[in-house]
C-alpha positions in Angstrom: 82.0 126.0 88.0 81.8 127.4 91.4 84.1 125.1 93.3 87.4 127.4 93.9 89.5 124.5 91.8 86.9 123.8 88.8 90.2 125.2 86.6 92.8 123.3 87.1 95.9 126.1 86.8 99.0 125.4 85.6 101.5 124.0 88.1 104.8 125.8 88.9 108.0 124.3 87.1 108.4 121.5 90.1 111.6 122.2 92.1 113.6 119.1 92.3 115.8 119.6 95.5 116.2 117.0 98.8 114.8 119.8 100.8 111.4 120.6 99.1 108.0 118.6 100.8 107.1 116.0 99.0 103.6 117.5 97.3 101.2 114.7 97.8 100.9 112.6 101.0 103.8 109.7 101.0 103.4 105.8 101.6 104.2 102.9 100.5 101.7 100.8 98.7 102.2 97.9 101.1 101.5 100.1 103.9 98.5 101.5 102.6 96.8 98.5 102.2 97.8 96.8 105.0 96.8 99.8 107.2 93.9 100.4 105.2 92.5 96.8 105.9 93.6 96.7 109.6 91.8 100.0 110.5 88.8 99.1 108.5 89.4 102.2 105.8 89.6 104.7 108.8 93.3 105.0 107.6 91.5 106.7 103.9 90.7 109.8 106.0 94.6 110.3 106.8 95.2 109.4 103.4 92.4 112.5 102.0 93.4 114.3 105.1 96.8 114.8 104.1 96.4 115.3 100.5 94.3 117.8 100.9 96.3 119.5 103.4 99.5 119.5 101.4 97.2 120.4 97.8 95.9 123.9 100.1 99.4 124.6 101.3 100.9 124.3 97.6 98.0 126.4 96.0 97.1 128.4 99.0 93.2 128.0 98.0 90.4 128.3 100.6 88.8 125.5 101.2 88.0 123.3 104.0 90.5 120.4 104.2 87.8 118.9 107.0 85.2 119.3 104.9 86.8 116.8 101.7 88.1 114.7 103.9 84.9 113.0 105.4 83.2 113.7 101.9 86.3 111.6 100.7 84.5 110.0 98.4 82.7 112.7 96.6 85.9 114.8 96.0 88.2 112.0 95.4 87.6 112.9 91.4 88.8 116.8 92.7 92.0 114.8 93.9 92.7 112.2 91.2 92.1 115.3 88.6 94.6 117.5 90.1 97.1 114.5 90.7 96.5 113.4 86.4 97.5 117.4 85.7 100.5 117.2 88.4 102.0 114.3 86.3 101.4 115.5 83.1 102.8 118.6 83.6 105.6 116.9 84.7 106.0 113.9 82.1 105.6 111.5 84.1 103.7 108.3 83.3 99.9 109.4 84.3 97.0 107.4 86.4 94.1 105.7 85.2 91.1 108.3 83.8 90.3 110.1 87.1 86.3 110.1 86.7 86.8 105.7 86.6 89.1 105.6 89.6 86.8 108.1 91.1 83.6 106.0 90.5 85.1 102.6 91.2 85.7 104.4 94.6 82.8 105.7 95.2 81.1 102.2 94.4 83.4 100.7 96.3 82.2 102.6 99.4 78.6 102.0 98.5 79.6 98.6 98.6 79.0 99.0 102.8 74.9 99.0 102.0 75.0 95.9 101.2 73.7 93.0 103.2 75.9 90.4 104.7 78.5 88.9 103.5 78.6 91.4 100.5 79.3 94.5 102.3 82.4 93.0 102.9 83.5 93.9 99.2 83.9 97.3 100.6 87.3 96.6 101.7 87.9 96.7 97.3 88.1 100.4 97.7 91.6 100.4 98.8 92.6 99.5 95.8 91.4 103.3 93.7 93.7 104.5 95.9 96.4 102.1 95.4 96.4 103.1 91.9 96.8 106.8 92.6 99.2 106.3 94.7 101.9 105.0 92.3 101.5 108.2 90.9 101.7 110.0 94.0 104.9 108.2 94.2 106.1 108.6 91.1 105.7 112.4 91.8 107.3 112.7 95.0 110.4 111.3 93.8 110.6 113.7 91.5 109.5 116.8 93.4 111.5 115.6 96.6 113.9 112.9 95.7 115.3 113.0 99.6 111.8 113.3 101.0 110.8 110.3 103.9 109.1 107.7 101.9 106.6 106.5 104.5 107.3 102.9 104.1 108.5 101.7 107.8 105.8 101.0 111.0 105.7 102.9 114.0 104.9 100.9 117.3 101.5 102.4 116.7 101.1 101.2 113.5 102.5 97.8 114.7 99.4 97.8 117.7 96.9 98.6 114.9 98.0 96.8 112.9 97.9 93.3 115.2 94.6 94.2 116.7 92.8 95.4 113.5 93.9 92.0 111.7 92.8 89.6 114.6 89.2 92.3 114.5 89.4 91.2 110.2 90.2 88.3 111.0 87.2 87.5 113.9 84.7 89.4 111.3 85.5 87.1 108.3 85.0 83.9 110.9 81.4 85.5 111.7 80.3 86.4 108.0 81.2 82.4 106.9 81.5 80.0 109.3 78.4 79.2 110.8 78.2 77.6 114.1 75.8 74.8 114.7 72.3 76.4 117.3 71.8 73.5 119.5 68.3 74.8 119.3 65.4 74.6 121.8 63.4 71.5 122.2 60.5 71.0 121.1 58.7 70.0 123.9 59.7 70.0 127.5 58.7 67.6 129.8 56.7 69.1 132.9 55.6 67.4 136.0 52.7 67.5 137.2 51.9 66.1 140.5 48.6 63.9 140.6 46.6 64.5 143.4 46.4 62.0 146.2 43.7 59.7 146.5 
């Protein structure tokens, strides 16, 4: 046990005023799919990112939010753990076991090895998240019952959003539609001038 959060201390009675920050990072589920798919799971590292952000503030524990947001992955069980204890402590209806969310994650991710079309089944890991993520919301309604719930699109989000799809959308055409290759013939024909007599 030599990660700074191996114990898992008990949380603070939760304060349940509009005012408080929401404790986990808030979005919709719709939008965290849809902006998951369209950035190609770039939009995960915001997703760790600010989890981990908001976790650091709320326990004021050193570590490097960086650092587990690129391993994302690898401390996702870190994240689902502390999220399970957040909701039990405050009886609310709990998440899958976090070691299976974090391995179907984690597989999911792995998923990218493969060869084509397969490592398209990456795009699965969205849904580990997904999961979480109705606790997450769950909790923030709770915690901050006035807090913004993350559920509109920006005009950013709306750009993304159009040019990640038609990207998906040029990608899937590529891994299963096969064009026809004219090919190269066989033989081509070449003159040969025959010498005057």
């Amino acid at each position: 046990m030599t990660e700074p959060d191996a114990v898992i201390p008990p949380s603070p009675e939760p304060p349940r005023g509009p005012l408080h920050e929401a404790w986990y990072f808030p979005v919709s589920i719709p939008k965290l799919v849809v902006m998951s798919i369209a950035s190609f799971g770039v939009y995960h590292l915001l997703w760790h990112y600010q989890n981990w952000k908001r976790y650091r503030a709320r326990s004021a524990r050193p570590f490097s939010v960086l650092a587990r947001t690129i391993l994302g992955p690898i401390f996702a069980f870190r994240l689902f753990e502390r999220l399970q204890h957040d909701l039990r402590e405050t009886a609310l209806p709990r998440i899958p076991e976090p070691g299976v969310l974090a391995l179907l994650y984690l597989g999911c991710n792995a998923f990218v090895t493969l060869p084509e079309p397969w490592w398209a089944l990456s795009a699965l890991n969205t849904i580990p998240l997904a999961v979480a993520q109705v606790g997450v919301n769950r909790l923030n309604r709770l915690i901050a019952p006035a807090a913004p719930r993350n559920d509109g699109y920006s005009g950013w989000n709306v750009l993304l959003i159009v040019i990640g799809m038609l990207l998906v959308g040029l990608t899937l055409l590529g891994l299963f539609v096969r064009l026809p290759d004219p090919g190269v013939p066989d033989a081509v024909p070449v003159f040969t001038p025959t010498a005057s007599r």
